[in-house]
N, CA, C and O atoms as a Tripos MOL2 file, in Angstrom:
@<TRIPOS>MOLECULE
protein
  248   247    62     0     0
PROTEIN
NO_CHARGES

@<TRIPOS>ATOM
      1 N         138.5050  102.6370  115.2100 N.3       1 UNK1
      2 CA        138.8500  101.3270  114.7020 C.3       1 UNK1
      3 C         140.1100  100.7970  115.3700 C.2       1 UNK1
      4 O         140.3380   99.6020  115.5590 O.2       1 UNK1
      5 N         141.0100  101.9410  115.7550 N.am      2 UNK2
      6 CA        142.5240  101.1340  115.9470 C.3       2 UNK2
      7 C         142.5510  101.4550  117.8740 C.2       2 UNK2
      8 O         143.2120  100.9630  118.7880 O.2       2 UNK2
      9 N         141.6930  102.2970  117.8240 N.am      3 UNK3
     10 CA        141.9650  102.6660  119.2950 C.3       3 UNK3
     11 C         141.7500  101.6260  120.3530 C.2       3 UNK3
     12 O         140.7270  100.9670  120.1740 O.2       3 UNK3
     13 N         142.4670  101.3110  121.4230 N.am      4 UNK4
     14 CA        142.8350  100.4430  122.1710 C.3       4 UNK4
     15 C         143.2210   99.1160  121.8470 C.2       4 UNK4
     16 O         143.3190   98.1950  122.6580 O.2       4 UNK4
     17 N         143.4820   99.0470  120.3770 N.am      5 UNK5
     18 CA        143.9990   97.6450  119.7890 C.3       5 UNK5
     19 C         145.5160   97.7870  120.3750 C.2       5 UNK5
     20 O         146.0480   98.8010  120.8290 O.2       5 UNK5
     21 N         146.1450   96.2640  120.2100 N.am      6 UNK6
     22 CA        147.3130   96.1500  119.7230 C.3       6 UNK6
     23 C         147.8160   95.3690  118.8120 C.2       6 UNK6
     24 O         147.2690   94.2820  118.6270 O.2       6 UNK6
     25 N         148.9750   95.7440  118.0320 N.am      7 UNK7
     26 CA        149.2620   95.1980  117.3720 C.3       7 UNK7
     27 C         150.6930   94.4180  117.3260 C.2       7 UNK7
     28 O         151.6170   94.9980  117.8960 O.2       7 UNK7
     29 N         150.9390   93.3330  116.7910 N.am      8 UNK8
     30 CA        152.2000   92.8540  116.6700 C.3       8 UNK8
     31 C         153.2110   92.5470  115.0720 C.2       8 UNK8
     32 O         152.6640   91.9030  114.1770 O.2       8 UNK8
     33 N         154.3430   92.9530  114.9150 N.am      9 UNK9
     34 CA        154.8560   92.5370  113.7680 C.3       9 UNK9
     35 C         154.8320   91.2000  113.2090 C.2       9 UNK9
     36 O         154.6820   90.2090  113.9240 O.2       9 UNK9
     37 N         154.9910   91.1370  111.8190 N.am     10 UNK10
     38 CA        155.2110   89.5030  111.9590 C.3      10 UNK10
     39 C         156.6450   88.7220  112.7390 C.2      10 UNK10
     40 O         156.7260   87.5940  113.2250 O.2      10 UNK10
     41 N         157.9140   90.0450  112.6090 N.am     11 UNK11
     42 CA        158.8010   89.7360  113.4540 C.3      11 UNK11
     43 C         158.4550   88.6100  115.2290 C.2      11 UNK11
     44 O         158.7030   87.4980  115.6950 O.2      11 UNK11
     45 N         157.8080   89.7960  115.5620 N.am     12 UNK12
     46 CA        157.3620   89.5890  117.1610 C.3      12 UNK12
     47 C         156.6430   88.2420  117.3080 C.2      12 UNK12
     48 O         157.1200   87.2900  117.9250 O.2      12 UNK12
     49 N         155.3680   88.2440  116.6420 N.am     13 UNK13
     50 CA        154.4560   87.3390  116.6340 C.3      13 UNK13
     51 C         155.3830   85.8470  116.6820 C.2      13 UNK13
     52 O         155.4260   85.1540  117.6980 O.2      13 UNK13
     53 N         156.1570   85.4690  115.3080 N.am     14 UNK14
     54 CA        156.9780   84.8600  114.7340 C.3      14 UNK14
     55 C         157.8870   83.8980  116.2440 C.2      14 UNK14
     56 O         157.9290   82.7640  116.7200 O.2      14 UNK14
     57 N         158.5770   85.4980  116.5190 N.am     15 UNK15
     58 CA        159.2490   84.7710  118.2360 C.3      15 UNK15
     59 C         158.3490   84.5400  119.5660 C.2      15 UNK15
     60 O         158.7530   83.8560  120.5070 O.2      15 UNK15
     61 N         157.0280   85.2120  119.5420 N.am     16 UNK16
     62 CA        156.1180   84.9060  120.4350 C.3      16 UNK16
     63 C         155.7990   83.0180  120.6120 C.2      16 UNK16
     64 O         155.8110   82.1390  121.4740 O.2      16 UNK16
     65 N         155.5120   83.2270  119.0370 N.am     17 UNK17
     66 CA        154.6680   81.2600  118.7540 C.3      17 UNK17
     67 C         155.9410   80.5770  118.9240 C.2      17 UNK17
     68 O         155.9120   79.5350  119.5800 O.2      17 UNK17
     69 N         157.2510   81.0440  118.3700 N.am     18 UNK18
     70 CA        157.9240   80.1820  118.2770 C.3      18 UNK18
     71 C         157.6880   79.1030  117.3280 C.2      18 UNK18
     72 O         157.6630   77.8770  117.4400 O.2      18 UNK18
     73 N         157.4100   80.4560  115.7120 N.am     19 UNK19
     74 CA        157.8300   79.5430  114.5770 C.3      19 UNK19
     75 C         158.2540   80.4690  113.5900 C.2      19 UNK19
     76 O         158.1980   81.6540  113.9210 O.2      19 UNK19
     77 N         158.7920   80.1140  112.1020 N.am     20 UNK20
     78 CA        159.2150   81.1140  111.0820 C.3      20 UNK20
     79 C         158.3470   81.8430  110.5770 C.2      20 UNK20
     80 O         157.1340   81.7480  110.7630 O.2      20 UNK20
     81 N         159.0760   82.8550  109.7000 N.am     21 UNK21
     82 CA        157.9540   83.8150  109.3060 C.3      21 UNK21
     83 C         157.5090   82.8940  108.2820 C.2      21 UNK21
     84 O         156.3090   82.9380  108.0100 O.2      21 UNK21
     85 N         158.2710   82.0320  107.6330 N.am     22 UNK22
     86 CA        157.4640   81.2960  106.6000 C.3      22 UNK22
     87 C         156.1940   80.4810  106.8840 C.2      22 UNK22
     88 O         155.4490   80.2020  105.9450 O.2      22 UNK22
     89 N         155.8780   80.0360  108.2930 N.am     23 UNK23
     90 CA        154.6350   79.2320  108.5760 C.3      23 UNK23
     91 C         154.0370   80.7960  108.7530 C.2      23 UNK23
     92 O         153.8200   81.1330  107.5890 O.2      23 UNK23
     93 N         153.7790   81.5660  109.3510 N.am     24 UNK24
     94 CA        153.1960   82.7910  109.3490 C.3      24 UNK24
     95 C         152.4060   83.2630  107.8200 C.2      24 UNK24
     96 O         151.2020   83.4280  107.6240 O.2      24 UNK24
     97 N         153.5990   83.4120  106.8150 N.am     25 UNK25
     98 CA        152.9730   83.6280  105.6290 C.3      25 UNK25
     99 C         151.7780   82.8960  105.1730 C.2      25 UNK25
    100 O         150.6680   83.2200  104.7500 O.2      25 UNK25
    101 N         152.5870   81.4670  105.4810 N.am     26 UNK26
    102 CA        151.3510   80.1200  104.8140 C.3      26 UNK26
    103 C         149.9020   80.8220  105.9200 C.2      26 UNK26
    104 O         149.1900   81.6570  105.3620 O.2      26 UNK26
    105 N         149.6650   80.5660  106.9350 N.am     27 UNK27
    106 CA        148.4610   81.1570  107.0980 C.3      27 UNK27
    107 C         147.8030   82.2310  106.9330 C.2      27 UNK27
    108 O         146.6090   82.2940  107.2290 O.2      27 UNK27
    109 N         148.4230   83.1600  106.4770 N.am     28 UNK28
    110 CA        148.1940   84.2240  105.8420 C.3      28 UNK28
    111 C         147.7800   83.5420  103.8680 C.2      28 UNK28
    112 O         146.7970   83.6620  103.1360 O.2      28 UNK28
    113 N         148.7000   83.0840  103.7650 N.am     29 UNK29
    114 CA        147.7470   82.7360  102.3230 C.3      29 UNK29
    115 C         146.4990   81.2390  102.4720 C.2      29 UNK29
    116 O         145.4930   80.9640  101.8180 O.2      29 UNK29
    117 N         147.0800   80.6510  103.4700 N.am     30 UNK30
    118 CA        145.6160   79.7070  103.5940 C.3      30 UNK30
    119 C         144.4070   80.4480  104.1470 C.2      30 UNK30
    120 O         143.3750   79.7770  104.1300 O.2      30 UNK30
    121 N         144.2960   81.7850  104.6720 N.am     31 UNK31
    122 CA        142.9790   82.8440  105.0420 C.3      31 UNK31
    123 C         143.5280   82.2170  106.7720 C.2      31 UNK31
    124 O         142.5580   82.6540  107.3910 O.2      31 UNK31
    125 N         144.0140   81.8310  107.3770 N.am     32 UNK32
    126 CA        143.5510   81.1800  108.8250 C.3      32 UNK32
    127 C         143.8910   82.1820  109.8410 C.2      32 UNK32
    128 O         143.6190   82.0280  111.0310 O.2      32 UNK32
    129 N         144.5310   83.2840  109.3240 N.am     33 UNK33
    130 CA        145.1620   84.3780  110.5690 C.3      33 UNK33
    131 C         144.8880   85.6190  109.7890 C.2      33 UNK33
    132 O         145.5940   85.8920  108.8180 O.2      33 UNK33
    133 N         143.8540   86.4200  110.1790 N.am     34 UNK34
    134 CA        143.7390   87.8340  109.5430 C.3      34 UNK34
    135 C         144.9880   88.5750  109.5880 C.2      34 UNK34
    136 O         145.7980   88.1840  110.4280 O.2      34 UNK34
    137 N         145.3130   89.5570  108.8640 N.am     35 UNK35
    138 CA        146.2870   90.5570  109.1670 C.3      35 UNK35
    139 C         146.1170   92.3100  108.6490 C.2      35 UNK35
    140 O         145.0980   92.9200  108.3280 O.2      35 UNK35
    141 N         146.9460   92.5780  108.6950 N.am     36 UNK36
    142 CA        147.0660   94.5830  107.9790 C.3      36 UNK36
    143 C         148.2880   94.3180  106.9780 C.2      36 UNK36
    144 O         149.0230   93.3880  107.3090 O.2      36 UNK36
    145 N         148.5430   94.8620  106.0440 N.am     37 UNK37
    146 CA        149.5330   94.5560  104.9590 C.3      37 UNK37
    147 C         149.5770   95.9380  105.1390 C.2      37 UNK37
    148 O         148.5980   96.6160  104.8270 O.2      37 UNK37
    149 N         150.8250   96.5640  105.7120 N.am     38 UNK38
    150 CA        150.9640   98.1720  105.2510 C.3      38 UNK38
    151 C         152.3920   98.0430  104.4200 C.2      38 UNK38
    152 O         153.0870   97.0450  104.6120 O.2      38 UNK38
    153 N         152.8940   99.2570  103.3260 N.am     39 UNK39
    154 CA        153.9160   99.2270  103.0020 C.3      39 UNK39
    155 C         155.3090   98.7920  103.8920 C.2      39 UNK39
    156 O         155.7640   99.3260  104.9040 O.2      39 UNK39
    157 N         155.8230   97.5800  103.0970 N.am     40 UNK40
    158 CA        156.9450   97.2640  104.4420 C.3      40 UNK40
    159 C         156.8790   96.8540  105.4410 C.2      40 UNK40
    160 O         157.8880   96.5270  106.0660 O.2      40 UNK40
    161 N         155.3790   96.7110  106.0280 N.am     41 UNK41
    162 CA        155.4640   96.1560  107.4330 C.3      41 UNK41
    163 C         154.1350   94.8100  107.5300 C.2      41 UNK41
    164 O         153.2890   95.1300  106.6950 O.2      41 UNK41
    165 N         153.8110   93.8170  108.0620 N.am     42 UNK42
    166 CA        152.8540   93.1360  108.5020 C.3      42 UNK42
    167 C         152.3380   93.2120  110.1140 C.2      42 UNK42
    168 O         152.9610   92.8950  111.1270 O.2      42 UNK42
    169 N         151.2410   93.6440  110.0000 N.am     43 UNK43
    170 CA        150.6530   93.5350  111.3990 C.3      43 UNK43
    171 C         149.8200   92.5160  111.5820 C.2      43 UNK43
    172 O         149.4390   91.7940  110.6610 O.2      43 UNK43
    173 N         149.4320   92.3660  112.9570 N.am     44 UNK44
    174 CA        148.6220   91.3400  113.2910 C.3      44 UNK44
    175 C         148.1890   91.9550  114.5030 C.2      44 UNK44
    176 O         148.8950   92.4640  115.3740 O.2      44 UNK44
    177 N         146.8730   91.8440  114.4560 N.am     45 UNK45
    178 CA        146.2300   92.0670  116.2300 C.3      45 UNK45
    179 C         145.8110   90.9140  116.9860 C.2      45 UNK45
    180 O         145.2220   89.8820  116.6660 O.2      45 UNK45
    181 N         146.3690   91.4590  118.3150 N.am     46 UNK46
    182 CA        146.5440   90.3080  119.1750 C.3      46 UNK46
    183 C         145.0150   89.9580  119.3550 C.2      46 UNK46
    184 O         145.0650   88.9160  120.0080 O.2      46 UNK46
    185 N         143.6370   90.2620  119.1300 N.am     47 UNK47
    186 CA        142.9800   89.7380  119.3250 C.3      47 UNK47
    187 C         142.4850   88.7050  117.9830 C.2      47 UNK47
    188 O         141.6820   87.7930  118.1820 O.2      47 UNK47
    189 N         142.8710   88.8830  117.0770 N.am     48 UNK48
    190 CA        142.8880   87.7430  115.8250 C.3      48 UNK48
    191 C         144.1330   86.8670  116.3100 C.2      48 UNK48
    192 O         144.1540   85.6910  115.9480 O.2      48 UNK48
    193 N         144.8250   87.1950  116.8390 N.am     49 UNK49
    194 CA        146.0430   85.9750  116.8380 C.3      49 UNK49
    195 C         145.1410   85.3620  118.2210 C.2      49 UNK49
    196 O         144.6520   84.3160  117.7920 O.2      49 UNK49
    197 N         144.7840   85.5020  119.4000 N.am     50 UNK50
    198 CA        144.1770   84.9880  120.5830 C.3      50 UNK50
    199 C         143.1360   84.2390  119.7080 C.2      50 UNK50
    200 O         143.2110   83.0190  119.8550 O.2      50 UNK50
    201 N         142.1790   84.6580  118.8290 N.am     51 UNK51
    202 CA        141.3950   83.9460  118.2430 C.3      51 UNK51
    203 C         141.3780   82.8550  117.6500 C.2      51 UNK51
    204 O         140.4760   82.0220  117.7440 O.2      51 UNK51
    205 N         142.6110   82.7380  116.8270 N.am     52 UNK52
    206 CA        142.9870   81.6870  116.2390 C.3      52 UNK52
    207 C         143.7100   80.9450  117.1560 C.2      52 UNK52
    208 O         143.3860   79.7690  117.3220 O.2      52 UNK52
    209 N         144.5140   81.3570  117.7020 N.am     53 UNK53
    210 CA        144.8400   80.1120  118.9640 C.3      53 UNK53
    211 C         143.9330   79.4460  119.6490 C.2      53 UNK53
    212 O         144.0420   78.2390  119.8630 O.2      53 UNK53
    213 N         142.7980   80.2720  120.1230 N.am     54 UNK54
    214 CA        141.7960   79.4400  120.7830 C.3      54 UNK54
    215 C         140.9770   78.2550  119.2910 C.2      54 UNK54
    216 O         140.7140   77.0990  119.6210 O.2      54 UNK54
    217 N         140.7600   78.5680  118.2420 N.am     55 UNK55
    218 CA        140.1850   77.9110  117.2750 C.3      55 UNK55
    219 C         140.8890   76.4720  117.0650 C.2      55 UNK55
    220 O         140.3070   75.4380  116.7370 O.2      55 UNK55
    221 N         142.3920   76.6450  117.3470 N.am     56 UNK56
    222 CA        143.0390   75.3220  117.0400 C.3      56 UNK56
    223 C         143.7760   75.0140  118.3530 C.2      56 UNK56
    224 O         144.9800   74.7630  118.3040 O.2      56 UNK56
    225 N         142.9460   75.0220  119.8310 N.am     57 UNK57
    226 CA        143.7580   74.3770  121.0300 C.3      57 UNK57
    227 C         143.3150   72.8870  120.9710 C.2      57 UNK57
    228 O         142.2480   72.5980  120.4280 O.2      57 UNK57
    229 N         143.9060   72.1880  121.3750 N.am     58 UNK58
    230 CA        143.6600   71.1390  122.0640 C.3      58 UNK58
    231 C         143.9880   70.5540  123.4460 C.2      58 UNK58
    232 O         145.0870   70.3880  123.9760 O.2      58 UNK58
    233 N         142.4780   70.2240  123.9930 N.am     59 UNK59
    234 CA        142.9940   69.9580  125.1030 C.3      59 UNK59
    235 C         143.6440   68.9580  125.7170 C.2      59 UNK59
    236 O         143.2240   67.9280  125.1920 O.2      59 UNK59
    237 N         144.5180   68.6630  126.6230 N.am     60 UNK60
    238 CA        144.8360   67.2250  126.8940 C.3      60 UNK60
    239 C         143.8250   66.3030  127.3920 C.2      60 UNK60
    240 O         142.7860   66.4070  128.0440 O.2      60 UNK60
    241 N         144.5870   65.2390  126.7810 N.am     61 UNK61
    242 CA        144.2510   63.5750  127.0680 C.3      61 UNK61
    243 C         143.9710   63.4150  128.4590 C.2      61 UNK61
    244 O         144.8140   63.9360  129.1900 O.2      61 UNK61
    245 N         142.9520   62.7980  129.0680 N.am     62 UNK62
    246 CA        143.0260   62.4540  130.2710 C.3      62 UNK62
    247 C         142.1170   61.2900  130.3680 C.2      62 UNK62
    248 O         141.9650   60.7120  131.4440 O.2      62 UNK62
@<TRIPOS>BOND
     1     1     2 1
     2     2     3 1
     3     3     4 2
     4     3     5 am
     5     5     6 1
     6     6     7 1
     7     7     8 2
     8     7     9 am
     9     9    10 1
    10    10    11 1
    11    11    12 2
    12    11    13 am
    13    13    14 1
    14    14    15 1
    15    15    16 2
    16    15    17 am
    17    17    18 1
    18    18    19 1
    19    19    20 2
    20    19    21 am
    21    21    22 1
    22    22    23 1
    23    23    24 2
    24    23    25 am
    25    25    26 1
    26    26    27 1
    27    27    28 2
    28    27    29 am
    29    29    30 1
    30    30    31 1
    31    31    32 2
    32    31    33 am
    33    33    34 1
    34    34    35 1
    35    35    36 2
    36    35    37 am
    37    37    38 1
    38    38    39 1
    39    39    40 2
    40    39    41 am
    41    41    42 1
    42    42    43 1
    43    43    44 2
    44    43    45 am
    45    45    46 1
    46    46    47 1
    47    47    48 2
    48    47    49 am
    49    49    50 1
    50    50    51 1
    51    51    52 2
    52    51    53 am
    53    53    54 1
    54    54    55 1
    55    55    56 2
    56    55    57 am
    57    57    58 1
    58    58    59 1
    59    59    60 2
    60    59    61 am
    61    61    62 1
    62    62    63 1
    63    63    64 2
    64    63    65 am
    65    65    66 1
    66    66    67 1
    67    67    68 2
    68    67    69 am
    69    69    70 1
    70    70    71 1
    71    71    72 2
    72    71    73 am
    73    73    74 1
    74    74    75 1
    75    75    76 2
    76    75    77 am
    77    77    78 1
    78    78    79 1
    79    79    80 2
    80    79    81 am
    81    81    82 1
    82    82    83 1
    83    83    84 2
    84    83    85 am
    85    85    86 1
    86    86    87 1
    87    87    88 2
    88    87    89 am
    89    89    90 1
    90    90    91 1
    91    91    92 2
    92    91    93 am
    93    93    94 1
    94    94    95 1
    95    95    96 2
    96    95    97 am
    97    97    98 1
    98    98    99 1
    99    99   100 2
   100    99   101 am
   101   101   102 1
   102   102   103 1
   103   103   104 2
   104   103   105 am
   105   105   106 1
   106   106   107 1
   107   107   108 2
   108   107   109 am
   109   109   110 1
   110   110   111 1
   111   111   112 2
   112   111   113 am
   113   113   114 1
   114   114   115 1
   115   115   116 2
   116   115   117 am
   117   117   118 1
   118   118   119 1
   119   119   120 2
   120   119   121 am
   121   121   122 1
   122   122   123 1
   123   123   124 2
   124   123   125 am
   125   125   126 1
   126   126   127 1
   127   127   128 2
   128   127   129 am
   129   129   130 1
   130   130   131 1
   131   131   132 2
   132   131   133 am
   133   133   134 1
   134   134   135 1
   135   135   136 2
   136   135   137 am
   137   137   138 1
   138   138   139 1
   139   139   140 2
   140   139   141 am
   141   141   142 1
   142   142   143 1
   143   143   144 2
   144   143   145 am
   145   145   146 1
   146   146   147 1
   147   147   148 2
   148   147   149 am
   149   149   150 1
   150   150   151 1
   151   151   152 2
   152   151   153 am
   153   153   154 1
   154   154   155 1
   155   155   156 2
   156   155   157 am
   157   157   158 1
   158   158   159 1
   159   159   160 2
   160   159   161 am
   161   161   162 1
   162   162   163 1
   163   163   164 2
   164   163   165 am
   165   165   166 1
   166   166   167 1
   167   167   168 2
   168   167   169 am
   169   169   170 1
   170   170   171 1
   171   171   172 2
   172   171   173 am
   173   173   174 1
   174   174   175 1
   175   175   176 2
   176   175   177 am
   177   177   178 1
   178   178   179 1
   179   179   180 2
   180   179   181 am
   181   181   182 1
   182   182   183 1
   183   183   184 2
   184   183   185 am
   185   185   186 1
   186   186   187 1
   187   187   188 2
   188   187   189 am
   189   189   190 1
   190   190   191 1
   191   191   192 2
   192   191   193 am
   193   193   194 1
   194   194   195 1
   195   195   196 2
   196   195   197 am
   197   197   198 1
   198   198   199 1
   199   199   200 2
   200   199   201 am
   201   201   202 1
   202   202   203 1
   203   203   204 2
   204   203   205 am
   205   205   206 1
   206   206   207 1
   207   207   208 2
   208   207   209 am
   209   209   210 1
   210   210   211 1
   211   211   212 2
   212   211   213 am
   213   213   214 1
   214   214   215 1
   215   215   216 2
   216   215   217 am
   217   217   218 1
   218   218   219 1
   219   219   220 2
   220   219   221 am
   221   221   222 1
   222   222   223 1
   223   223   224 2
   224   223   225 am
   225   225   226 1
   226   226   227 1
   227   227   228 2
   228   227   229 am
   229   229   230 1
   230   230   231 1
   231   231   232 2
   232   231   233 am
   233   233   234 1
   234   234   235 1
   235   235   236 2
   236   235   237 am
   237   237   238 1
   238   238   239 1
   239   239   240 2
   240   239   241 am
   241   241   242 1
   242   242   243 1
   243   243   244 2
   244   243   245 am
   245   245   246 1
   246   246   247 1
   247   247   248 2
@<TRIPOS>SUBSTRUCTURE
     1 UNK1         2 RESIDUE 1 A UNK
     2 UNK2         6 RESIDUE 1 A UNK
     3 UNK3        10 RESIDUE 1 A UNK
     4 UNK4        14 RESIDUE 1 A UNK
     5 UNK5        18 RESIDUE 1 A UNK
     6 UNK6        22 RESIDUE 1 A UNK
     7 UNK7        26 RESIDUE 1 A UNK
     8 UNK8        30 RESIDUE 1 A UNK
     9 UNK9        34 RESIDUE 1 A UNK
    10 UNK10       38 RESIDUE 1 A UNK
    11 UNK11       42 RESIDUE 1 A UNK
    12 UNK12       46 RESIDUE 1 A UNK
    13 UNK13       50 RESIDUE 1 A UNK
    14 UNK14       54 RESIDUE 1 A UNK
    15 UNK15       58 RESIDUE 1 A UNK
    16 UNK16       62 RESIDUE 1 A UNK
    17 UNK17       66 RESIDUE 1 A UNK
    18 UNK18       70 RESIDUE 1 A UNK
    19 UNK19       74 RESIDUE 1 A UNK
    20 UNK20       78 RESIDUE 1 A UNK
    21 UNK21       82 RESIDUE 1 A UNK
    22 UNK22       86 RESIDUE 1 A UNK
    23 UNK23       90 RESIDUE 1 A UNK
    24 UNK24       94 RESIDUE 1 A UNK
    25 UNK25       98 RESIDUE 1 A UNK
    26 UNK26      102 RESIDUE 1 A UNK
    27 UNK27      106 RESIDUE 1 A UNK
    28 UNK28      110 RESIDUE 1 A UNK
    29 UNK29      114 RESIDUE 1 A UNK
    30 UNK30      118 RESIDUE 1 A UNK
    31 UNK31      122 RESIDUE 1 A UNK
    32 UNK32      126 RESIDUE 1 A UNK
    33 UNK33      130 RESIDUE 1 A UNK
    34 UNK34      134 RESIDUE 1 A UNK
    35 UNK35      138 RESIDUE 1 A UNK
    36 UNK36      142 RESIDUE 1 A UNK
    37 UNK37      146 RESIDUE 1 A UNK
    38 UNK38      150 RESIDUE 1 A UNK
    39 UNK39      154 RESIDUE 1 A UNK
    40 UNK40      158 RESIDUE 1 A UNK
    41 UNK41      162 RESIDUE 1 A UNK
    42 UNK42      166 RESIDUE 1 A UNK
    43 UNK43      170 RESIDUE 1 A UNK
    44 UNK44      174 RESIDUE 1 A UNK
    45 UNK45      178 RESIDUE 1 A UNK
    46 UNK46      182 RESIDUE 1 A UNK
    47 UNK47      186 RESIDUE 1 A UNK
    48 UNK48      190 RESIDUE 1 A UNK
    49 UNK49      194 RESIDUE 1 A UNK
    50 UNK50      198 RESIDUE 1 A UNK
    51 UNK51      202 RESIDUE 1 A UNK
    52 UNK52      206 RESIDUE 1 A UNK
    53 UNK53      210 RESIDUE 1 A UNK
    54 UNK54      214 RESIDUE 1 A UNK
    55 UNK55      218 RESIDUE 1 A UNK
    56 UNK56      222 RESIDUE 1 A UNK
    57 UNK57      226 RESIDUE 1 A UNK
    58 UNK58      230 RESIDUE 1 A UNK
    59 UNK59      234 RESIDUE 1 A UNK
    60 UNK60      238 RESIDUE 1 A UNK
    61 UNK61      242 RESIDUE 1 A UNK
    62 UNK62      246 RESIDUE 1 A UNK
């Protein structure tokens, strides 16, 4: 199940997007970003976070 995943904190993720952990949470309680809830820590795998980025791109205007 975990083998060759990766995973990211909500820390990491957070400075990756370049937003707070508080918009993080909200999609976590609106369902829009799967995650792992372990004691003390939040994970996220980069292929649910790639997923959801691709779900809400937009492309430019031309």
């Amino acid at each position: 199940m975990f083998q060759g995943k990766r995973y990211l904190t909500d820390s990491a993720l957070s400075r990756r997007l370049n937003i707070c952990k508080r918009t993080l949470a909200t999609y976590r309680a609106n369902g829009a970003l799967g995650y792992y809830n372990l004691p003390g820590k939040i994970l996220y795998s980069d292929s649910d976070v790639e997923i959801f980025l691709q779900r809400h791109y937009l492309p430019p205007f031309r």
